[in-house]
C-alpha positions as CSV (number, residue, x, y, z in Angstrom):
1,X,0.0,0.0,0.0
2,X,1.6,2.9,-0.6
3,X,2.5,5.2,1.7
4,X,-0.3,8.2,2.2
5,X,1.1,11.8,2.3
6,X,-0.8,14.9,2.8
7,X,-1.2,17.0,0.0
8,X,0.7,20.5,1.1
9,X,-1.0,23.5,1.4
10,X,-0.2,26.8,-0.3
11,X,3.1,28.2,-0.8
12,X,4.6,31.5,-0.1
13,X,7.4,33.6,-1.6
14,X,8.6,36.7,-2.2
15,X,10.9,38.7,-4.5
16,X,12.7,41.8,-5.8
17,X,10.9,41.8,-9.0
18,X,7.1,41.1,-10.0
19,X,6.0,38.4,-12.0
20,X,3.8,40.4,-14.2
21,X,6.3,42.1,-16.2
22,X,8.0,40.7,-19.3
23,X,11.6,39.9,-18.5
24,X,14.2,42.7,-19.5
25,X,17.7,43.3,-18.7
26,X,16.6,46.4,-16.5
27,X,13.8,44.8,-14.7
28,X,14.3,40.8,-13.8
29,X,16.4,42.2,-10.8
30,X,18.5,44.1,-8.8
31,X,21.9,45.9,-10.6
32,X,25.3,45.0,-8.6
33,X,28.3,46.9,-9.7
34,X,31.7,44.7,-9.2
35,X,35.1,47.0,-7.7
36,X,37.0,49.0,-9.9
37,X,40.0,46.6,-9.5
38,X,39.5,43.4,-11.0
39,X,39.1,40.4,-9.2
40,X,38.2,42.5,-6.0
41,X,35.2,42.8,-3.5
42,X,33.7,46.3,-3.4
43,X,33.6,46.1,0.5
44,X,29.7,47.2,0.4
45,X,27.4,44.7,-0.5
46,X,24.7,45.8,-2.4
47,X,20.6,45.0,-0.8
48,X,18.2,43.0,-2.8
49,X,15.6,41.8,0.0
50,X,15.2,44.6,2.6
51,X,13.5,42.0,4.8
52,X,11.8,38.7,4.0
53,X,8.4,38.0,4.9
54,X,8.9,34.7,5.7
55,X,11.3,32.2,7.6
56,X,12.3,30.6,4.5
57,X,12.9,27.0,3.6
58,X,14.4,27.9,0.0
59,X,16.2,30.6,-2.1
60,X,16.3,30.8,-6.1
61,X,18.7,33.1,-7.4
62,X,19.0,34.4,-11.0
63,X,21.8,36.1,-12.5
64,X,21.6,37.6,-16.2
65,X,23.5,40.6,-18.9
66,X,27.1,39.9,-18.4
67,X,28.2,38.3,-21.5
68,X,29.9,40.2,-24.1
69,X,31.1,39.2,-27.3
70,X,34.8,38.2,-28.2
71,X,35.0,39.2,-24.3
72,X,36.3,37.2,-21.3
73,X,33.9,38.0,-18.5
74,X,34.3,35.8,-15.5
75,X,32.9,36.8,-12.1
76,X,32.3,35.7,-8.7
77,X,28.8,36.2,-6.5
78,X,28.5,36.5,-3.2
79,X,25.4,36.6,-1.1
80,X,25.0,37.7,2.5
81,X,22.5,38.2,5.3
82,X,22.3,40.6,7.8
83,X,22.2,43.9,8.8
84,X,24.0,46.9,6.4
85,X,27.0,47.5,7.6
86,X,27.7,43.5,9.4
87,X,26.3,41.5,6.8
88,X,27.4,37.6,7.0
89,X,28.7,35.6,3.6
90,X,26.1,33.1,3.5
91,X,26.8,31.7,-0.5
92,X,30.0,32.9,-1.8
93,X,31.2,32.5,-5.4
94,X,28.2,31.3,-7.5
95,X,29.7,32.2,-11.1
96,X,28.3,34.9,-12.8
97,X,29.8,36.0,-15.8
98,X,29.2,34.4,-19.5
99,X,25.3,35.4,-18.9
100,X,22.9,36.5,-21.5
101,X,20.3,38.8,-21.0
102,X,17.1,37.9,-20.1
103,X,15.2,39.3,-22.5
104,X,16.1,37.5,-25.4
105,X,18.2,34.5,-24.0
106,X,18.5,31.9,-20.5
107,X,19.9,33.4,-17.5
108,X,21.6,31.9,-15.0
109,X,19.5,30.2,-12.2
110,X,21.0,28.5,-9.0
111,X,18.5,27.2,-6.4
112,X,19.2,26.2,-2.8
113,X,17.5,24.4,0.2
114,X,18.7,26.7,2.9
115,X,16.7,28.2,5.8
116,X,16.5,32.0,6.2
117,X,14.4,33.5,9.2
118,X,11.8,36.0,8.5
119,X,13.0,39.4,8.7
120,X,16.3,38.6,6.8
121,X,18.3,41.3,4.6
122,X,19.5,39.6,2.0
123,X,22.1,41.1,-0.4
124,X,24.8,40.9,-2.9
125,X,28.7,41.5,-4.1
126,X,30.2,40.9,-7.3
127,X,34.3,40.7,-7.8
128,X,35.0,40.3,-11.7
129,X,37.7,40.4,-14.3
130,X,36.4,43.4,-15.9
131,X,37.0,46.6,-13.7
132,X,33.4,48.1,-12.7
133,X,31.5,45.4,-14.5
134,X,28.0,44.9,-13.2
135,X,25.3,41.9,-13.3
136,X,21.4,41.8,-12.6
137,X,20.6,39.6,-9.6
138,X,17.4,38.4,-9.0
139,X,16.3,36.6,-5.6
140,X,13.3,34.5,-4.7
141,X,12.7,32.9,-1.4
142,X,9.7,30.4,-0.2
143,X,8.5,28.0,2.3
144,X,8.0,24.5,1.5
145,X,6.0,23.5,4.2
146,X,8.0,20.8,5.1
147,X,7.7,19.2,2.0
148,X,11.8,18.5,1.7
149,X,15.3,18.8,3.5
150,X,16.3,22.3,4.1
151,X,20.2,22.5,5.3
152,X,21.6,25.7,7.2
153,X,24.5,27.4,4.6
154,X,26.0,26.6,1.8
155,X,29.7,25.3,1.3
156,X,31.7,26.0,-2.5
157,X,34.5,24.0,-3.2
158,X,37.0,25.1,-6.3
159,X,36.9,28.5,-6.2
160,X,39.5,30.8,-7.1
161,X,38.6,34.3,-6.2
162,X,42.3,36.0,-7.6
163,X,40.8,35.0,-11.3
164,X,37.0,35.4,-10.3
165,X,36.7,31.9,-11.6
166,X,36.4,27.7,-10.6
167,X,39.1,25.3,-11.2
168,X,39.9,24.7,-15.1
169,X,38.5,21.6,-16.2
170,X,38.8,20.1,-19.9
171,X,35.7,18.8,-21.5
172,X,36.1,15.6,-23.5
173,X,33.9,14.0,-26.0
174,X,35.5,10.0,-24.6
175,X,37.2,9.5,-21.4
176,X,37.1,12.8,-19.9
177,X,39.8,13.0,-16.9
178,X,38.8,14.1,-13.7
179,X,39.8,17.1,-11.9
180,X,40.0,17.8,-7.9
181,X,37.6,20.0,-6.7
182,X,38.2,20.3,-3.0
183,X,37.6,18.6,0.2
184,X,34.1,18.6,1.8
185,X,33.6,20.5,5.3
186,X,30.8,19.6,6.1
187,X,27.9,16.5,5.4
188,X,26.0,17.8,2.2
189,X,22.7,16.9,1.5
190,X,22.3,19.0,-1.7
191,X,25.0,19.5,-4.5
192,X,24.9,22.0,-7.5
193,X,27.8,23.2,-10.0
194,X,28.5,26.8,-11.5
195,X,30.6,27.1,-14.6
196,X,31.8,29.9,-16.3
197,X,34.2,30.9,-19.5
198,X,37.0,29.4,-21.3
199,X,41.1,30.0,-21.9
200,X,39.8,32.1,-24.8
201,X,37.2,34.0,-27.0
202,X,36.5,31.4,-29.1
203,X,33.7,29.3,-27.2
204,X,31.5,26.9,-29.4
205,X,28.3,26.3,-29.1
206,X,27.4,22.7,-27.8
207,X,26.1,21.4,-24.5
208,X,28.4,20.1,-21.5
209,X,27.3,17.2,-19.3
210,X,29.3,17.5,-15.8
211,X,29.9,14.2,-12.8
212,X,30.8,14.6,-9.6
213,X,32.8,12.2,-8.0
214,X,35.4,10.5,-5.8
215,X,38.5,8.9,-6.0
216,X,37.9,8.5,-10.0
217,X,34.3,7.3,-9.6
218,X,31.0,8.8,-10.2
219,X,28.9,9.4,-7.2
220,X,25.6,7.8,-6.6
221,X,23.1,9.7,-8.9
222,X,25.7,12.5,-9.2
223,X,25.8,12.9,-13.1
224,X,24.3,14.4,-15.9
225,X,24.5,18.2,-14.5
226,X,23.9,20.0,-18.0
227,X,25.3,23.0,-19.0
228,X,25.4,24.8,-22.6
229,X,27.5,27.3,-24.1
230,X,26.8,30.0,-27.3
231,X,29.4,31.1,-29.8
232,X,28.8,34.8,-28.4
233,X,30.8,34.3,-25.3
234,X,27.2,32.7,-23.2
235,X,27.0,30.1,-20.7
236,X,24.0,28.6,-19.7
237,X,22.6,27.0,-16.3
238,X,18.9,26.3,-15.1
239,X,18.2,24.4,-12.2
240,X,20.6,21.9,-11.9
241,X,21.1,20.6,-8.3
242,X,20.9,17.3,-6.5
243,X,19.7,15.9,-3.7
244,X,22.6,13.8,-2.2
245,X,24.3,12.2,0.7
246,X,28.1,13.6,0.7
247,X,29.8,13.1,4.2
248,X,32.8,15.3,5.9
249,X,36.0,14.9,4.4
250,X,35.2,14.0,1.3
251,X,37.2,15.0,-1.5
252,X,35.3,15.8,-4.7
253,X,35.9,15.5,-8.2
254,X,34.8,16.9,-11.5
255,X,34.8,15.5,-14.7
256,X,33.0,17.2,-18.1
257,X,31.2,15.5,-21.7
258,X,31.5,17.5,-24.5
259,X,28.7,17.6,-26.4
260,X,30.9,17.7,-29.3
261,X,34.3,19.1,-30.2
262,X,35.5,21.4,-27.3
263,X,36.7,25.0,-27.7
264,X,39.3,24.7,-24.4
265,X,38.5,24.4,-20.8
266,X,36.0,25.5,-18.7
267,X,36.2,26.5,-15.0
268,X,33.8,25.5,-12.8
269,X,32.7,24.8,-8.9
270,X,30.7,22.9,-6.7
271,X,28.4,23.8,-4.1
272,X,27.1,21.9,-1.0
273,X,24.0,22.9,0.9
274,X,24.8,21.1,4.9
């Protein structure tokens, strides 16, 4: 007999932008202007949620209009929460660069089981390549009513914040090699990638299947994260993550599927909701 679960009741959520409005590069979010030296943190992050209405079982944030053509653009976001002026990194380094615009192309979507109490300012920083670049963020938040796992933070692995990038890894169309990541600080229950870029300008259009995994071997369920790029410098993500069981100590690999014929490595990193 299977077993008998109540159906949930309604949802809530809230968000910087409305859902009645066509998507634009000026409206889907919240503008957040990087330092004007490269690769550095402004020191003020900038607000996106003044103060959730909620105590939050999820957050779903979108990132959009930072590709350029023939342009490297890699860069690094960071959220925080708290108070202006002591605000606490709660997700650091979620890539951000290689990103259409959402008017006329896929942004960049990363979603998280994380809990955030009601009352919550929520807001962003962006460290980049290019001096004084800027990115549109757009947050979401919601309660689940207990409908899944929701961990406490959010743990990224493979970072490398003096490039505003992940760790290069080479996609392969047979026998891709894998690449250390990092070591696990925590017990994950919910895994997602970012990647970003290439060595170059000259990034092909074709789609990217990413593993994790450990000592050489795929973890359990851990495979098939899909990723595309675009011939005019784009990369993109939608919902990606997994649930998972990842203890401690664990150290984590990446390894990439070209779709076809690679243009050069990509640089990516994983993320761990505990």
């Amino acid at each position: 007999m299977p077993l008998l679960v109540a159906h949930p009741r309604s949802y809530a959520k809230g968000q910087d932008w409305t859902d009645e409005a066509s998507p634009s590069s000026t409206n889907l979010g919240t503008t957040v202007t990087a330092s004007a030296t490269p690769h550095a943190l402004i020191g003020t992050p900038t607000p996106i949620i003044a103060s959730t209405s909620y105590e939050a079982e999820w957050i779903e944030i979108t990132i959009h209009n930072t590709s350029t053509a023939a342009t490297l653009t890699d860069a690094l976001l960071n959220i925080y929460i708290g108070a202006g002026g002591s605000e606490t990194l709660f997700i650091d380094s979620l890539a951000a660069g290689w990103t259409e615009q959402a008017n006329d192309s896929v942004p960049r979507t990363y979603w998280f089981p994380v809990r955030i109490a009601r009352g919550t300012r929520i807001s962003a920083e962006l460290r980049a390549l290019i001096a004084s670049d800027t990115v549109k963020v757009g947050i979401r938040y919601g309660v689940s009513n207990g409908s899944h796992w929701v961990g406490s933070g959010v743990e990224t692995l493979g970072e490398t914040t003096a490039s505003s990038r992940g760790t290069a890894v080479t996609p392969a169309t047979s026998a891709p090699s894998w690449v250390s990541i990092g070591t696990s600080g925590r017990r994950y229950g919910y895994v997602d990638i970012s990647v970003q870029g290439n060595n170059d300008t000259t990034l092909l259009g074709h789609t990217t299947s990413w593993s994790i995994g450990t000592g050489s071997a795929l973890l359990h369920t851990l495979g098939g994260f899909l990723t595309s790029s675009w011939t005019s410098e784009a990369h993109r993500q939608l919902r990606t993550g997994r649930w998972c069981d990842i203890p401690s100590s664990t150290a984590l690999q990446l390894r990439a599927w070209a779709g076809q014929s690679p243009s050069g490595l990509q640089y990516a990193s994983i993320h761990g909701v505990y």
